[in-house]
C-alpha positions as YAML, in Angstrom:
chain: A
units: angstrom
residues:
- id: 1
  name: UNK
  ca: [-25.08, 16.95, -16.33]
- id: 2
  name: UNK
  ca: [-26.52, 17.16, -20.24]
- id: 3
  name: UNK
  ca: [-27.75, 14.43, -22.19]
- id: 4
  name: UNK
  ca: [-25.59, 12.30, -23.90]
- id: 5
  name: UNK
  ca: [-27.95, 12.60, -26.88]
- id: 6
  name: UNK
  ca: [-29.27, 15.22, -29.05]
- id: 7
  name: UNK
  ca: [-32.59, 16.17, -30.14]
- id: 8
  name: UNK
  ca: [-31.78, 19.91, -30.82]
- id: 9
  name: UNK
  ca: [-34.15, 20.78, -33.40]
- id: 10
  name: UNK
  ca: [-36.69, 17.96, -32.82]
- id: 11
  name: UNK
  ca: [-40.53, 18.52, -31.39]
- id: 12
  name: UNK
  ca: [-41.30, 16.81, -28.71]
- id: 13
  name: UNK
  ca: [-45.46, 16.78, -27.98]
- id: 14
  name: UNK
  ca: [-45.96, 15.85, -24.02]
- id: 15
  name: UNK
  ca: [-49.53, 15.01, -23.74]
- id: 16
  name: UNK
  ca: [-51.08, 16.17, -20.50]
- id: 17
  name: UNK
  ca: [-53.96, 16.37, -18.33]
- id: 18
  name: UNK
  ca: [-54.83, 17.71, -14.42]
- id: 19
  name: UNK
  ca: [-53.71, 15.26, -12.39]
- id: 20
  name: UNK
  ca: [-50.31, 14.23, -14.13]
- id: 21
  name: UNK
  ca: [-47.74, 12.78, -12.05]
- id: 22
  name: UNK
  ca: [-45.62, 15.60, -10.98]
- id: 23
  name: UNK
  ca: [-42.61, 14.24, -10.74]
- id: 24
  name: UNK
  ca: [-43.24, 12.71, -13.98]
- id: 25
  name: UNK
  ca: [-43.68, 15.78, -15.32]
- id: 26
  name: UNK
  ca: [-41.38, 17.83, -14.72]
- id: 27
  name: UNK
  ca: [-38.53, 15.56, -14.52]
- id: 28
  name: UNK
  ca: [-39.16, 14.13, -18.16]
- id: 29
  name: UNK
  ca: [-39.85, 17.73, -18.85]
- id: 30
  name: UNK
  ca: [-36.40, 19.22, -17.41]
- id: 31
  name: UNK
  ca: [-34.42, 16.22, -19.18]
- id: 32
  name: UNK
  ca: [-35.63, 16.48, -22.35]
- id: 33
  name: UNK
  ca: [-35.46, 19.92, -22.41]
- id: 34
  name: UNK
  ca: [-31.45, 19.11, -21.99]
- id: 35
  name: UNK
  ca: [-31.19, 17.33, -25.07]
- id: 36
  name: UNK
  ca: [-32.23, 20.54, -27.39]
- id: 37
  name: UNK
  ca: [-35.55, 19.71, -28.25]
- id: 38
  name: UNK
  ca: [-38.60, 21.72, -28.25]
- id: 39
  name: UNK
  ca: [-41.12, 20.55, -26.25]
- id: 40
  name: UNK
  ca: [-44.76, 21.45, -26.39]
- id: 41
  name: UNK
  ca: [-46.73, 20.35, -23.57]
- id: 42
  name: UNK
  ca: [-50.67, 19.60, -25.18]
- id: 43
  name: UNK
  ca: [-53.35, 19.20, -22.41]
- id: 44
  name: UNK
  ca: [-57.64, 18.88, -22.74]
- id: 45
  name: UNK
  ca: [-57.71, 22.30, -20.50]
- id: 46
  name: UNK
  ca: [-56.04, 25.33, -21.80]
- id: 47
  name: UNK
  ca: [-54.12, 27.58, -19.84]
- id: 48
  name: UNK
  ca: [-52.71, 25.44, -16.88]
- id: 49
  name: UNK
  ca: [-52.80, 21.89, -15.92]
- id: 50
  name: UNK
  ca: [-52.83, 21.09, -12.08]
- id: 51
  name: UNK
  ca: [-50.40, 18.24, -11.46]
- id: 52
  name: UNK
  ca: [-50.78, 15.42, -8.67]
- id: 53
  name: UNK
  ca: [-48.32, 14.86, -6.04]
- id: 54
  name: UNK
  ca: [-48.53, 11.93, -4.01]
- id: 55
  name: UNK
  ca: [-51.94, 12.25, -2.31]
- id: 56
  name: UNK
  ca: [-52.66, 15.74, -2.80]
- id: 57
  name: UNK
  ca: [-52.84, 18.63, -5.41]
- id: 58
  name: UNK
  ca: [-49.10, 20.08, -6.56]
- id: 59
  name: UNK
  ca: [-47.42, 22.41, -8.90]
- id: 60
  name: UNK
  ca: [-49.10, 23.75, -12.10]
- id: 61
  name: UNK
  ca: [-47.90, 23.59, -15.64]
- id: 62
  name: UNK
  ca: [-48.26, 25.55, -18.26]
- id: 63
  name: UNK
  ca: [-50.18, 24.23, -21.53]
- id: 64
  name: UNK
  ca: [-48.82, 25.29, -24.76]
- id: 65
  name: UNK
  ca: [-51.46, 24.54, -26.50]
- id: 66
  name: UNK
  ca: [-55.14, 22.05, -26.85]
- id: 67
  name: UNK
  ca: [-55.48, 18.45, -28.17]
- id: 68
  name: UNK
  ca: [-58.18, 20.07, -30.00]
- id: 69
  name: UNK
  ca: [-55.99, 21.93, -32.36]
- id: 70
  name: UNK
  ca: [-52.81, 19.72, -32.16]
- id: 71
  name: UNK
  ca: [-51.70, 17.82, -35.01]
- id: 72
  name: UNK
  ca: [-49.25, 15.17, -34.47]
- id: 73
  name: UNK
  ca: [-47.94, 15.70, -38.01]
- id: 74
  name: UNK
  ca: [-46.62, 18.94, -36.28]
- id: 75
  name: UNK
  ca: [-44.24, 17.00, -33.89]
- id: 76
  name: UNK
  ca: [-41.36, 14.26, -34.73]
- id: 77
  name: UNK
  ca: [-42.02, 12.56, -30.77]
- id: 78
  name: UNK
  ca: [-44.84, 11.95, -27.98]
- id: 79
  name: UNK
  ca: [-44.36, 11.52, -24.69]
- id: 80
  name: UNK
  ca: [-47.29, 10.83, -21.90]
- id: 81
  name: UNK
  ca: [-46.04, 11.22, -18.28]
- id: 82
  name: UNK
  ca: [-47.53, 8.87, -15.79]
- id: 83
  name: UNK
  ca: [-50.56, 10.05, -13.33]
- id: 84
  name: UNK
  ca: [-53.53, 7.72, -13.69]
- id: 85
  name: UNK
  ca: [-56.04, 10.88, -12.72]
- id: 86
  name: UNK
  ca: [-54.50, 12.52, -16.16]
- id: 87
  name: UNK
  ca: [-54.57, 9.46, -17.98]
- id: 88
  name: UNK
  ca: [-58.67, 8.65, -17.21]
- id: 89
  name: UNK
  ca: [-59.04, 12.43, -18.58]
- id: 90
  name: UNK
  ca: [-57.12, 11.97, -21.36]
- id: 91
  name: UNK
  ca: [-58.82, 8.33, -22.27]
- id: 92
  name: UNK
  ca: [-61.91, 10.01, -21.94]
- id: 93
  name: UNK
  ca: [-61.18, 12.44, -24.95]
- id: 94
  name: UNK
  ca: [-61.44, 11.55, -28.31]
- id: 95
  name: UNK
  ca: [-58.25, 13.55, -29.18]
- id: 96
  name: UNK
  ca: [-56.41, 11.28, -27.91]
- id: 97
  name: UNK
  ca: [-56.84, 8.55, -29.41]
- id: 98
  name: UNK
  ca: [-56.34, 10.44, -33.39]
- id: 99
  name: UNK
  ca: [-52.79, 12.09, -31.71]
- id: 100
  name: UNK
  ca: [-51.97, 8.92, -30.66]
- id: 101
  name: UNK
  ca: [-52.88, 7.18, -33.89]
- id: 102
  name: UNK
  ca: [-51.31, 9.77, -35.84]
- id: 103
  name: UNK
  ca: [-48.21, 8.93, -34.36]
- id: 104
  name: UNK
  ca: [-48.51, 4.91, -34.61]
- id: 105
  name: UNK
  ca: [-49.49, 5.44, -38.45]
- id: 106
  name: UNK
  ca: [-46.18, 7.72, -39.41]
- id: 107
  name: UNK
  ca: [-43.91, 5.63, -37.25]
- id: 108
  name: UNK
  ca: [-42.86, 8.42, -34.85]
- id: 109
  name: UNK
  ca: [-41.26, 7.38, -31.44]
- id: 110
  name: UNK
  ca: [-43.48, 7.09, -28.66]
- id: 111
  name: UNK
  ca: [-42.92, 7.30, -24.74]
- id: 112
  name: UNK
  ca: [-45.67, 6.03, -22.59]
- id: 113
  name: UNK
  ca: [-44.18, 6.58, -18.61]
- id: 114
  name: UNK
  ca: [-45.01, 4.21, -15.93]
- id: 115
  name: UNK
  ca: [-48.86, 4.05, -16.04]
- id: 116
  name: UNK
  ca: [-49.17, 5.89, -19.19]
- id: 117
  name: UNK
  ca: [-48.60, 3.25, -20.84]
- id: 118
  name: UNK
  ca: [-52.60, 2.30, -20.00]
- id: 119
  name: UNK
  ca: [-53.78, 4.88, -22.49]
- id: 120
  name: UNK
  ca: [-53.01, 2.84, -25.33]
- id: 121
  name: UNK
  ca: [-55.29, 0.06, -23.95]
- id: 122
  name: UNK
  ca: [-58.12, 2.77, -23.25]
- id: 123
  name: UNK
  ca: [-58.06, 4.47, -26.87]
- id: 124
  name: UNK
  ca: [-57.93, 1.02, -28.52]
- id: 125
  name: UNK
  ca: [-54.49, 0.82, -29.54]
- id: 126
  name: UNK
  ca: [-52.55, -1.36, -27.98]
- id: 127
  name: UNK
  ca: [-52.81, -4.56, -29.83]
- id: 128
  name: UNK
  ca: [-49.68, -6.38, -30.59]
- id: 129
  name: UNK
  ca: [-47.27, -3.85, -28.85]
- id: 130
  name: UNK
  ca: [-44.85, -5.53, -25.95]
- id: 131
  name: UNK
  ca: [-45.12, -3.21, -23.53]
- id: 132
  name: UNK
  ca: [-43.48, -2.90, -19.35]
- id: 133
  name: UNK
  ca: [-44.97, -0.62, -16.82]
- id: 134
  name: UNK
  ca: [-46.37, -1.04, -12.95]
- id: 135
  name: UNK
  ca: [-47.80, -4.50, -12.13]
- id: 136
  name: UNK
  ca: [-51.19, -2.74, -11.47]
- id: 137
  name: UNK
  ca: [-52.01, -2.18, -15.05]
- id: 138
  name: UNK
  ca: [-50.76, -5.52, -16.41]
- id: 139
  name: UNK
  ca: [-54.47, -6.82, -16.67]
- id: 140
  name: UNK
  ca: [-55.86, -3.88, -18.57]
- id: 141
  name: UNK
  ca: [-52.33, -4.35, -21.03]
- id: 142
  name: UNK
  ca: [-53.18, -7.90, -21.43]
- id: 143
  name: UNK
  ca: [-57.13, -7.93, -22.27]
- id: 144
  name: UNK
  ca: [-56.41, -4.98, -24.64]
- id: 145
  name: UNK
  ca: [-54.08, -7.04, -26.69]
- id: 146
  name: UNK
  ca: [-50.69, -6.14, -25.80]
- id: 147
  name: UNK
  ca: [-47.60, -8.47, -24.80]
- id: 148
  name: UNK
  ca: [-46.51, -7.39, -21.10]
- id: 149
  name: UNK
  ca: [-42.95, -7.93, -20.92]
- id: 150
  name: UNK
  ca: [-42.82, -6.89, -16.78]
- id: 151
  name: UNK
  ca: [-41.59, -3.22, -15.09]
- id: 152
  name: UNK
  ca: [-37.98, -2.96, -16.84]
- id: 153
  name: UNK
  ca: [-37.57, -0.11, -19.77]
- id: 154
  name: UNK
  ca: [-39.25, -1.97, -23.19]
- id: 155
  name: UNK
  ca: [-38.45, -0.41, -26.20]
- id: 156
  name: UNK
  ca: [-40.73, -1.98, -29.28]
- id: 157
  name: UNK
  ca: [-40.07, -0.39, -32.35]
- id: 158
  name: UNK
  ca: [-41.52, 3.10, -31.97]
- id: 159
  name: UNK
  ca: [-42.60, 2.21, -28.65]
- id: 160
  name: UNK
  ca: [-40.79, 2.97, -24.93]
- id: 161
  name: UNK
  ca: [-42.67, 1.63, -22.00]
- id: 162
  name: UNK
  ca: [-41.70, 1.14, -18.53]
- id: 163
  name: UNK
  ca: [-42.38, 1.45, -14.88]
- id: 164
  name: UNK
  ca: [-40.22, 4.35, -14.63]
- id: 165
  name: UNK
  ca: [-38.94, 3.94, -11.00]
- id: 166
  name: UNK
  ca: [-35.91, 6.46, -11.42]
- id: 167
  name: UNK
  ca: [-37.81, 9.50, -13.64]
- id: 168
  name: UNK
  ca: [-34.54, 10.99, -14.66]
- id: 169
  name: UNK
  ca: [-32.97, 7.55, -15.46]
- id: 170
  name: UNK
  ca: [-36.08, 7.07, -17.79]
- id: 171
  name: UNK
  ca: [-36.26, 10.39, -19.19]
- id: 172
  name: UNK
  ca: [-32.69, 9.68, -20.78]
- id: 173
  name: UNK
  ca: [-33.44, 6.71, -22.07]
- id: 174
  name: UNK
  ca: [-36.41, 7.94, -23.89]
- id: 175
  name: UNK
  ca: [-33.79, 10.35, -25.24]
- id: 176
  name: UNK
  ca: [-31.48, 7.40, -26.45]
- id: 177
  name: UNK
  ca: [-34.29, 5.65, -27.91]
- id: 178
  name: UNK
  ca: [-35.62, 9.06, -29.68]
- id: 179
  name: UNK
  ca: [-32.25, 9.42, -30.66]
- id: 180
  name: UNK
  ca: [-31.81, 6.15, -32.33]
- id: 181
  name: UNK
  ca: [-35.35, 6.48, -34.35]
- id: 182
  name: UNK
  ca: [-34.72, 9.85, -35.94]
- id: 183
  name: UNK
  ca: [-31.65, 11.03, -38.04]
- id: 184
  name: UNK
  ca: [-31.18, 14.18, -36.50]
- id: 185
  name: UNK
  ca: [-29.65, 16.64, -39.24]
- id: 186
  name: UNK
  ca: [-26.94, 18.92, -38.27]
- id: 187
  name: UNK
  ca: [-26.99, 22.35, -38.70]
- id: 188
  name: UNK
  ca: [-25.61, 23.53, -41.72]
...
């Protein structure tokens, strides 16, 4: 079935680390990609990432390029799947936190996916955003600044948060609400 919205022509920066969710991954991954966007996936590691499924190691991914050399100028959306193993490497990188910022300070849409949505506590940025996602980071939301609004889908502005139960369900909302932030121009 393809996406009932179109981001053909539109960057889309997934921001990675081993241990993503891989479900998360590659089912935000396969929907976007439906939509017409370009999607880059930017990890710490080069090369591959090594995804985590359940309770053991799954599928790899390729990495299209480093946080070190990523600009979010360069992309009109961010996405971070869930996986709390990638999300404690990718709090623990500096990058992170000047992507992310990049993105906050030229008002480009933002998906944080089930747990993701941690990272902005952990890089220092999630003061003032109402925010949704698993019950087990509500805490670490809520000291860091941020209004928890529960587990249903939260858009905030530039912001999409949410537990993410159904992966494909989420990954085409992030589409409508990418959609609806962005004038996408029509070929000439």
């Amino acid at each position: 079935m393809a996406s009932a919205h179109s981001l053909h022509g539109m960057k889309i920066l997934i921001l990675v680390s081993n241990g993503v969710d891989e479900g998360s991954m590659s089912n935000i991954q396969r929907e976007l990609l439906k939509t017409g966007a370009t999607i880059k996936a930017v990890g710490i590691e080069s090369g591959l990432v090594n995804s985590w499924n359940a309770n053991a190691w799954g599928l790899y991914f390729p990495i299209d390029q480093t946080m070190g050399t990523t600009l979010g100028s360069d992309f009109d959306f961010l996405v971070v799947p869930s996986g709390s193993r990638s999300i404690q490497k990718l709090a623990g990188n500096p990058h992170s936190e000047r992507i992310i910022s990049s993105f906050v300070e030229a008002t480009k849409p933002m998906a944080f996916v089930g747990d993701a949505v941690e990272l902005l506590a952990k890089v220092g940025l999630a003061t003032g955003w109402n925010v949704a996602g698993p019950e087990r980071v509500k805490d670490a939301m809520v000291a860091a600044g941020a209004n928890w609004t529960g587990t249903d889908t939260t858009a905030h502005n530039i912001l999409l948060t949410g537990e993410a139960v159904d992966q494909v369900v989420f990954a085409g909302e992030i589409a409508a609400h990418f959609a609806g932030k962005i004038e996408v121009k029509a070929a000439a």
